[in-house]
N, C-alpha and C positions, 0 to 999 in steps of 0.2 A: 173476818178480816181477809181471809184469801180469796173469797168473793170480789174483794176490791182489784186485788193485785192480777185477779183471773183478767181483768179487763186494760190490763200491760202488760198484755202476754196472748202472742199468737197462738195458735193450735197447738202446734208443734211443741214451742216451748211450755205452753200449760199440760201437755202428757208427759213433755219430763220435769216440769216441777213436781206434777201430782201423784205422779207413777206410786205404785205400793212398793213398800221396801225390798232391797232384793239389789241383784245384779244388772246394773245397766251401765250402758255404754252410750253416753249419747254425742252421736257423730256432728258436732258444730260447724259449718261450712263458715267460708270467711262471711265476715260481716254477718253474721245471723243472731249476734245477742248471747255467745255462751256467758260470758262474766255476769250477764244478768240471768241465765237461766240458773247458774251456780248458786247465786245469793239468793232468789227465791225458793230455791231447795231445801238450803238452809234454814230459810224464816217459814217454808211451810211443815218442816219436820217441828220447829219448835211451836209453831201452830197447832199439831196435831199431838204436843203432848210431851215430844224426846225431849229430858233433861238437856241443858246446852253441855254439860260436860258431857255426855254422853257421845256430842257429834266431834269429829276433826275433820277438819278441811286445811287442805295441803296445796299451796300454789307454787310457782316460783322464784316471784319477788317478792320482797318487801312491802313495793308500789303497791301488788295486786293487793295482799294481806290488807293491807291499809284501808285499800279502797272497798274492798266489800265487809271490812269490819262498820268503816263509816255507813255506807248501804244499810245495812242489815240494825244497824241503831235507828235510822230511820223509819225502818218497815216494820222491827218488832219492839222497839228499847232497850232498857237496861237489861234483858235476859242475854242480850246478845256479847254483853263483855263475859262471859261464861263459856262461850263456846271458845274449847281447843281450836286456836286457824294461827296457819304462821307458814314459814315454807318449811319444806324437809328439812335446809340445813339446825333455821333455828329451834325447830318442833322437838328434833333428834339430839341436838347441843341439849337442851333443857332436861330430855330426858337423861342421856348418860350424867351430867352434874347430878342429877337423882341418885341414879342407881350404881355407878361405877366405882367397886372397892378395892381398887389398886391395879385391877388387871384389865388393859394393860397398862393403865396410865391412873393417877388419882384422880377425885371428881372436881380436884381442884386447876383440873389441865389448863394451859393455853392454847387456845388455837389460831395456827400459823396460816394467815391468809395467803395467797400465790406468790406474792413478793419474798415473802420469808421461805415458800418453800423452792419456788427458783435458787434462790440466793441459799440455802443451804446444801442445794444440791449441786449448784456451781463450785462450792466449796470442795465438795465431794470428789467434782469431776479433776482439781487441781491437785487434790491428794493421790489421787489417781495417775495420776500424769496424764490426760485425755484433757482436750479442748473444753473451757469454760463455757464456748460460746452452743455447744450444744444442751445447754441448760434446760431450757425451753423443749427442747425434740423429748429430754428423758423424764421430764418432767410431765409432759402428756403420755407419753406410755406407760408411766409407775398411774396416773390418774387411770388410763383406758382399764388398764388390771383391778387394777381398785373397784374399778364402778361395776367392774365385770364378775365380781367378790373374789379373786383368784388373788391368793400370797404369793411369795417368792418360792417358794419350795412348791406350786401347783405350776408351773408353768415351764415348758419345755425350752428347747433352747430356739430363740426366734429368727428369722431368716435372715433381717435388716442389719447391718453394724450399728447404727443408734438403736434399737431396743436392744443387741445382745449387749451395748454398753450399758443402760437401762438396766436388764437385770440384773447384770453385776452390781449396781449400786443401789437395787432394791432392798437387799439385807441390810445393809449399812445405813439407807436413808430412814428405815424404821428403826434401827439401832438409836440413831442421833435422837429420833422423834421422841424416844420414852425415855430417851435418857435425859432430853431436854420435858419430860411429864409433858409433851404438846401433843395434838391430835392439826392434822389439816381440815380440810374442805370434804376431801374425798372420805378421810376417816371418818367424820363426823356420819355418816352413810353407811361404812363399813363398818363399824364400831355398832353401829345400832343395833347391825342384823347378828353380829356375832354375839353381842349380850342377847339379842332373843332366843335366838340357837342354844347358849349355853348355860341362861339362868331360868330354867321352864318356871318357876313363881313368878318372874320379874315377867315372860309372856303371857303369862297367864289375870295376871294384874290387868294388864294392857287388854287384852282381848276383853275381858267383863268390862273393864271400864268404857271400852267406845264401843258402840255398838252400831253408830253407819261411819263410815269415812267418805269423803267427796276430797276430789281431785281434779284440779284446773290444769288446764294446757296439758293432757293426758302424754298427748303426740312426743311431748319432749322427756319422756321418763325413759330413765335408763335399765338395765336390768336388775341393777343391787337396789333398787327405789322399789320395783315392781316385784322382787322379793320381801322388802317390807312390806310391803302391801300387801300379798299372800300372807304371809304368817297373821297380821294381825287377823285379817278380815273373814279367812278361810271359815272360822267356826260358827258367825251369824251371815255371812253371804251377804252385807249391805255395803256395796262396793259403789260408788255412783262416782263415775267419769265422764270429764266435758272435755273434748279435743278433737281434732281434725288430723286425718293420718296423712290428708295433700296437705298439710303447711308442716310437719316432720322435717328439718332441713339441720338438724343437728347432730348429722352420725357424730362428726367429728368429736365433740363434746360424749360421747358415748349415749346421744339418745336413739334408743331403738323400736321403729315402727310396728316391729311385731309385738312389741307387748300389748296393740289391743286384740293379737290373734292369739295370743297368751292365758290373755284372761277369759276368752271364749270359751279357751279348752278347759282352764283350772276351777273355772267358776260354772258351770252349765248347769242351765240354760242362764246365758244371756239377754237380757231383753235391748234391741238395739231400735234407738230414737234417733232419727236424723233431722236436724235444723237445716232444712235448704232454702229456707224464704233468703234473700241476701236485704241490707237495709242500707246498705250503700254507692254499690254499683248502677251504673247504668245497664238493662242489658243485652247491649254491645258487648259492652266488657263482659260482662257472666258468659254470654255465649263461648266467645273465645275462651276462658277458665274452663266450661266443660267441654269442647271439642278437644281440649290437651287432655283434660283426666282420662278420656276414654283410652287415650293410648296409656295408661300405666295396667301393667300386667298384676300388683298386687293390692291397688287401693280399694277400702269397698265404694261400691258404685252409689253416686249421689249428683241431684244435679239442678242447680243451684237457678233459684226462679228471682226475679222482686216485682216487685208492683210500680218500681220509680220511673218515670217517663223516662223515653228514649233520649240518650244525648242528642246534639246537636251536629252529631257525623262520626263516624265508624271508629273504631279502632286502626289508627291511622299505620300505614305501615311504608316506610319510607325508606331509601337508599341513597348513600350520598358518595363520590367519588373518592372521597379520601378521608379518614379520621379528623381531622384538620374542618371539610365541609361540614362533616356529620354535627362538631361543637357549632359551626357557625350558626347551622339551621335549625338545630336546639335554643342556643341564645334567640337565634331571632324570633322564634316560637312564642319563648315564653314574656320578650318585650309586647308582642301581640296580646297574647294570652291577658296578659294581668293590664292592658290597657281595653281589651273588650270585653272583658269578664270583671272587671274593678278588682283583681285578684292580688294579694299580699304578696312579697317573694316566698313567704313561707307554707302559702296555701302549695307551692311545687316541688317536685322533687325527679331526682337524676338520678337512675338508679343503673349499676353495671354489677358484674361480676368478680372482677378484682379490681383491687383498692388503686390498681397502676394506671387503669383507664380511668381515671379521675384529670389526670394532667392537663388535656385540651381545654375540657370543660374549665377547668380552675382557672385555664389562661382565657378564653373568650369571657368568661363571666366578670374579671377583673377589667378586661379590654373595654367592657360596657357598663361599665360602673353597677353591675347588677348584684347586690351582697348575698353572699353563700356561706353555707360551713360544709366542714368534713366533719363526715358524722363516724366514730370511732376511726379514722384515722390522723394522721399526720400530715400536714401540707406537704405534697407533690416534694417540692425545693428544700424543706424543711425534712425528711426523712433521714435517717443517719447514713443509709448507704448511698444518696444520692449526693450528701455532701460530702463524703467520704470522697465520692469519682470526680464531682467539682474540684476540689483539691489538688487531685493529680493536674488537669487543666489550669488551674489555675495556677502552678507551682511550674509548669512547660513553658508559660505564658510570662512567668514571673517569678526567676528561683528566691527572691527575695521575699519573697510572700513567708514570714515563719510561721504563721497560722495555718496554711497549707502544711506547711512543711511537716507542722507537729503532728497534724490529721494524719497525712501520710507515716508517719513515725508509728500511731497506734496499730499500723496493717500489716510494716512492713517492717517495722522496726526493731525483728527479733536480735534479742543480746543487743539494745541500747533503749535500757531501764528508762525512768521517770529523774532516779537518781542521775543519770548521766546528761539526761536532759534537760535538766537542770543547771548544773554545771556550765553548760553547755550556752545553756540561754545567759548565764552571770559573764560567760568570758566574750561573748558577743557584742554586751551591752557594755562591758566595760572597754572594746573594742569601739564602740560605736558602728557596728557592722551587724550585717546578717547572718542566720546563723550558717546557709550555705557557704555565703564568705570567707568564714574561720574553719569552715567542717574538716578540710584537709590538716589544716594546721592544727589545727584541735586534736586532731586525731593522735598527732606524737606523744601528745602529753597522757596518753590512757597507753595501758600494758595491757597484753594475753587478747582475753577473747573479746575484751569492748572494742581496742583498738582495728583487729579481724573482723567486729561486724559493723561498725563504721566504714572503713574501706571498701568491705562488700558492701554496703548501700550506697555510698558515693559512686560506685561504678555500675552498680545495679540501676541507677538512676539515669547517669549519662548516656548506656545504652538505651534507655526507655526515651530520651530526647531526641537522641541520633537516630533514632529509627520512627521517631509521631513525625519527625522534621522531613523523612526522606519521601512520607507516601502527599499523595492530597488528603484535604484536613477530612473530607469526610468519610474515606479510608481510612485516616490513621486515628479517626476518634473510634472506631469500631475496632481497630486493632487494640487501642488503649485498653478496651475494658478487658480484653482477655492477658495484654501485656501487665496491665496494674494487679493480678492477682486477687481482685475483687472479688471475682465469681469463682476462685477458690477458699477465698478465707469466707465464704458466707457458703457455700455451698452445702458443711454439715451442719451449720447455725440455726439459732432460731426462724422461722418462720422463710427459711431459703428460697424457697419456690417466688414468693412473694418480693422477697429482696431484689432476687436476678429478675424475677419480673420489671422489679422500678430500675434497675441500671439500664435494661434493655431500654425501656423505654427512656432512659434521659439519653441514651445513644441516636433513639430517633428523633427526639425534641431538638438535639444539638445539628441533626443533618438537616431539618427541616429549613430550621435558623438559615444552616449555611446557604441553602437552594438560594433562599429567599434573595439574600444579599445580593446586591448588585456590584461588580468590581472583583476585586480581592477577598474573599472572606476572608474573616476576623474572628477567631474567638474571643479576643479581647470584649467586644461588643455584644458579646453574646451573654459573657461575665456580668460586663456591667447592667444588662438590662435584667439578669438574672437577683444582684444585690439590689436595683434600684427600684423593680417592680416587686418581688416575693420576697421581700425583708422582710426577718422577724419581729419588729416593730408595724409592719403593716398588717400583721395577721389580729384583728379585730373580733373580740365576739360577738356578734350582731343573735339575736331573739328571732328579728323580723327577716328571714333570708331563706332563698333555693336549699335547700336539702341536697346534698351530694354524697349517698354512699349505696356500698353495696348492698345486697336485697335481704341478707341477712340481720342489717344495724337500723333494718325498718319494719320488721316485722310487728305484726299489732299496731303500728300506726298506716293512716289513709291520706290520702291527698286529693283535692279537687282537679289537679292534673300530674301525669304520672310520664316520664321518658325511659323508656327502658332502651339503654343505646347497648351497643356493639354486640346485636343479636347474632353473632356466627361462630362456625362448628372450631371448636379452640379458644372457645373465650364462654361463649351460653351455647349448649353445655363446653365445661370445663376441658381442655385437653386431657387432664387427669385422670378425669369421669373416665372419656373416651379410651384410656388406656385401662382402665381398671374391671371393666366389665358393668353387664349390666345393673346388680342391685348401685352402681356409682350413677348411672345414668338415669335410675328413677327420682333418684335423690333430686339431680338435676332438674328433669322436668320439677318436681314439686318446687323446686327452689323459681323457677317460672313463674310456677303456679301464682307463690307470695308473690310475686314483685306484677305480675296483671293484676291480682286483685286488693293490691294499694291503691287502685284509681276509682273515683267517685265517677268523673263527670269526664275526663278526657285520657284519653292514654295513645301514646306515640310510642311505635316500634321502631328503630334505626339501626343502620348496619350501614359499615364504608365497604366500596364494591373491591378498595383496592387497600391494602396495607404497605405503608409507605416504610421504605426501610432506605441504606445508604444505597443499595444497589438494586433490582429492578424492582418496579413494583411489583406485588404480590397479591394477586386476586384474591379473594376470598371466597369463603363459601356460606351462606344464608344457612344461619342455623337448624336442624331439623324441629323444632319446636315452631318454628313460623309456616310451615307446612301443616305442623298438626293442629294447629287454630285454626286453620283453612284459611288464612291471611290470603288476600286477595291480589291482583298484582299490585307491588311495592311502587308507589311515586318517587319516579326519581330526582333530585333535586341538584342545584347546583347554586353557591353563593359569590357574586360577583369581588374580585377584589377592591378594598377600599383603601384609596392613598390614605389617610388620616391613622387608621390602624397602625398599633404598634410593630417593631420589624419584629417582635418573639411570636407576633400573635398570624401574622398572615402567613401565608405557606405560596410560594408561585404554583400557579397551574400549570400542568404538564399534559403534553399529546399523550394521551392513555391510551391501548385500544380497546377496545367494544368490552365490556365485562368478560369474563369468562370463567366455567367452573375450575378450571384445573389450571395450576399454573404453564406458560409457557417457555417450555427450556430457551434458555441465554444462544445464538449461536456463535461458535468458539471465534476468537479474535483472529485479528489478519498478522501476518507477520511482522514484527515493528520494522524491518527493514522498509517496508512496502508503506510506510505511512511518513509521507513527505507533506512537504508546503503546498497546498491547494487542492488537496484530498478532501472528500467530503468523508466522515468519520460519522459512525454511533458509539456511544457510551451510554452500558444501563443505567446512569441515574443521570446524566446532563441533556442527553439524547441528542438531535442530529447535531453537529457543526463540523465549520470548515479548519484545516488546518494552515493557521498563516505562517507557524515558524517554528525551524527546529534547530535544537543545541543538541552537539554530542555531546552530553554530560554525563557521568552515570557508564552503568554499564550497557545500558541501551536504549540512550538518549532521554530526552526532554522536549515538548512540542507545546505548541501554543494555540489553544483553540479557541474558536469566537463561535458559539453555539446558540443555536437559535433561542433559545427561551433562557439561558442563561449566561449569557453573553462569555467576554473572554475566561480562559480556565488554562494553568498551566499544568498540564500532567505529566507524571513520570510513565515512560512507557513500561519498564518495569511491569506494572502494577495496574494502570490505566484498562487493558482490555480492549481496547480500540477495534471495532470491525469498520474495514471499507465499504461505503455504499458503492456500489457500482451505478 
């Protein structure tokens, strides 16, 4: 029988199906076949005799479980529902239900998936008196400990204020856990290793009974996995690992790339098999894959060949003037793409960094009637913190808005309850009014400290009006986000970085808008095309559509063509990385690595020369990863405006000048005395125009500009910045 199977199966892959028992490591390159080198390992151990209980095999989904139990019914039959295979958590669950006689928990535990242990541990933080909303922060640092096998009493005191709050609620949060007899995720892992540690029959059991173990997707094992895996394995050494240490992109999760330099030293000798045939790249694309791995300083060296004809043109590597061009030239790609290749929208995919450069994309693709999803996130419009800062806008625009008002109330509305809010909505309605309408009046009827933080919010609010009202709108929306307290009430919260990421960016979606308009800008219109294009009623699940996510929420899958847009230093790699040092920055590169070799057949690299903000533009800089591919020079591109286009979706073009690596300092303004009627003037975001007319209004006037690419504009000089051309 494995005579047959010898003959679907390359070289490579038949020395690590057939290898003799023992220690190996076999290094999978993308696309080389590991999930099938795994299942004939499997069927040729039972070919050669191993009882199936004898083998376990460890993946870490469900999916995979599934799909090479189906495999392996195929290739050997009914011996194969025998063999031990499931992932760690369920393998490890099955056992403790075994073995587990009270300590620390009974075998008849519950285990609390993330929601329940979030939501227990927000409980925690409120008993505490500390922010709810960092639930999430302490709840991946009790998991990092965990996986790391270290308790509350092994751990020192941490640098950060979310872990040193963290620790503190690490005692308590296992307290809860045994009192409520539940185990989490993490424990399920932890729990494992500490009954093999302390019940030596119940190890002992274990080790006679399995005598090879294999393990899928090696790369993403953490260290408390890869001590189960020592303890069992250590006493017959048949350790067999399938994974790639370039696609590791899971520190965060606590997976660590050294455990296959781990198992070199624990297990030696090692026998190390590399899969580098690739079986679905072009290679073009491989090339580029292994010109990056050469620059990492601790991956082992591999490099990745296939036999499949050459694509039909290089790995494309493009530059477009503005984020705004870069979506355009992408849409228009892919209407090409799937009308000269007969391609599905789902045969492509959009891959970026953070979930925030998603925005454009989502707006061209809608623009063009081309259907997409977000792949593990939230629509752009749809995210809580961007409708959150909608609110504020829309409540400046409209205090009558009480939907706004109430969003606003959840941020801002400290000492005025659900209870009062309540009340509040009944005396409005009974009113026939809004609820700002009655808010004063309202207010007399509440004592002590409701009354006190009603009036503080009423006047909290007024100055937030009196001060959006006194700048121009695309100054005073970038003042709003720091005015509205947004990026402080998210700043120790869950997943922050990513949050102030997405306000930032709706701050530049809202100025882009403004540019655009021609006359008076309007956020009103801005509003409305925001409700009447990304409603929640228009968000569709479509099968057949563009792939839009980051390079993370695609791993293990391919595409017959691949966009990896905002290739520069601050975005790929991460500004994070950049601050954190180098093992952050290898990470990086591998995170590359996966997202080049998602593509079959085409792959486009993109990057905007300029980052559009309210005030001047902002050059960028071309990622260092586009140099290490030896990417060739970048074609530049530019997409002509189209009247038809919606006003959210086009952006006006602006006199840029010439790229440049380093940003150009602003030169300081002219004196607003000195800026009269017929002055030709710059302004970093409107640029040149003449001045027809000035009001002393203000403490240092008001002027009226007619500007070349965006016609009239009335600024406050104040604030304005105005330099004279001479």
């Amino acid at each position: 029988m494995s005579r047959r199977w010898r003959s679907e199966l390359d070289d490579a892959q038949w020395e690590a199906v057939s290898a003799e028992p023992g220690s190996i490591i076999v290094l999978a390159g993308a696309g080389s076949g590991k999930t099938r080198v795994l299942t004939h390992r499997v069927a040729y151990l039972l070919s050669e005799g191993v009882p199936p209980e004898q083998i376990l095999a460890l993946t870490f989904t469900n999916k995979a479980a599934d799909t090479m139990r189906e495999r392996l019914l195929e290739l050997i039959g009914p011996a194969a529902k025998d063999v031990r295979m499931g992932t760690f958590h369920s393998v490890f669950a099955r056992w403790l239900r075994q073995e587990l006689k009270g300590s620390p928990v009974s075998a008849s535990f519950t285990i609390y998936d993330e929601e329940d242990s979030r939501n227990l541990i927000r409980t925690l933080l409120k008993e505490s008196g500390a922010d709810p909303k960092r639930a999430s922060a302490v709840r991946a640092a009790i998991s990092r400990w965990k996986n790391a096998a270290l308790s509350w009493r092994e751990l020192s005191e941490p640098a950060s204020a979310h872990e040193r709050i963290a620790l503190l609620l690490y005692q308590r949060y296992e307290q809860r856990m045994r009192s409520a007899n539940a185990l989490d995720f993490d424990d399920l892992l932890l729990e494992t290793y500490r009954l093999l540690l302390r019940e030596t029959s119940v190890l002992q059991k274990y080790q006679q009974n399995i005598q090879h173990i294999l393990v899928d997707e090696y790369q993403d094992t953490n260290p408390l996995q890869y001590y189960v895996l020592r303890l069992l394995a250590l006493p017959h050494r048949n350790l067999f690992v399938v994974g790639d240490d370039a696609q590791s992109i899971y520190a965060f999760r606590g997976a660590d790339v050294r455990n296959f330099r781990y198992m070199e030293q624990d297990f030696a000798p090692v026998r190390i098999i590399r899969l580098e045939q690739n079986y679905r790249s072009t290679p073009q694309i491989l090339q580029a894959a292994n010109n990056l791995l050469t620059h990492s300083k601790e991956l082992y060296p591999k490099n990745l060949f296939t036999y499949n004809p050459p694509g039909p043109e290089p790995v494309l590597y493009s530059s477009a003037l503005t984020p705004r061009e870069e979506a355009l030239f992408v849409v228009q790609r892919i209407r090409e793409e799937m009308a000269r290749y007969h391609l599905h929208p789902r045969d492509i995919a959009i891959l970026y960094r953070i979930n925030a450069y998603s925005r454009t994309f989502e707006e061209e693709l809608r623009a063009e009637r081309i259907p997409y999803k977000l792949v593990g996130a939230v629509s752009f419009y749809q995210r809580e913190e961007v409708k959150h800062f909608l609110a504020f806008i829309r409540f400046l625009v409209n205090t009558d808005d009480d939907q706004a008002l109430l969003r606003i109330l959840s941020v801002r509305g400290e000492g005025i309850g659900d209870t009062t809010q309540e009340k509040l909505l009944n005396l409005a309605a009974q009113e026939g009014k809004s609820l700002w309408a009655i808010w004063m009046p309202a207010a007399s009827l509440f004592r002590g400290s409701i009354q006190r933080a009603m009036t503080s919010f009423y006047q909290g609010m007024n100055r937030l009006r009196e001060s959006f009202y006194e700048l121009p709108l695309h100054e005073a929306v970038e003042n709003l986000l720091e005015e509205s307290g947004l990026i402080a009430y998210y700043q120790n919260g869950d997943n922050a970085r990513e949050r102030i990421e997405n306000l930032r960016e709706l701050v530049k979606a809202i100025q882009e808008y403004l540019a655009k308009q021609e006359g008076e800008p309007s956020l009103r219109a801005f509003l409305d095309t925001i409700a009447l294009v990304f409603s929640t009623g228009d968000q569709k699940e479509v099968s057949d559509a563009v792939w839009l996510s980051t390079v993370h929420g695609v791993k293990g899958l391919e595409f017959h063509t691949v966009f990896v847009v905002g290739v520069t230093e601050g975005l790929f790699p991460h500004l994070r990385a950049t601050e954190e040092g180098q093992a952050a920055i290898e990470e990086e590169r591998r995170i590359f690595y996966v997202a080049l070799t998602r593509a079959r057949r085409h792959l486009y690299l993109t990057y905007p020369l300029y980052d559009i903000r309210g005030s001047a533009p902002q050059p960028t800089t071309p990622s260092r990863f586009l140099e290490e591919i030896e990417a060739k020079a970048p074609t530049s591109f530019s997409v002509p405006e189209s009247p038809s286009r919606p006003a959210l979706i086009g952006v006006r073009r602006r006199s840029l000048p010439s790229p440049v690596r380093t940003p150009t300092p602003i030169p300081d303004p002219s004196p607003t005395s000195a800026i009269q009627p017929g002055c030709w003037v710059e302004h970093s975001h409107f640029g040149r125009g003449r001045v027809l007319h000035r009001e002393e209004n203000g403490a240092a006037g008001v002027v009226h500009v007619d500007f070349e690419d965006f016609g009239m504009k009335k600024l406050d000089l104040r604030y304005a910045r105005l330099r004279i051309l001479s």
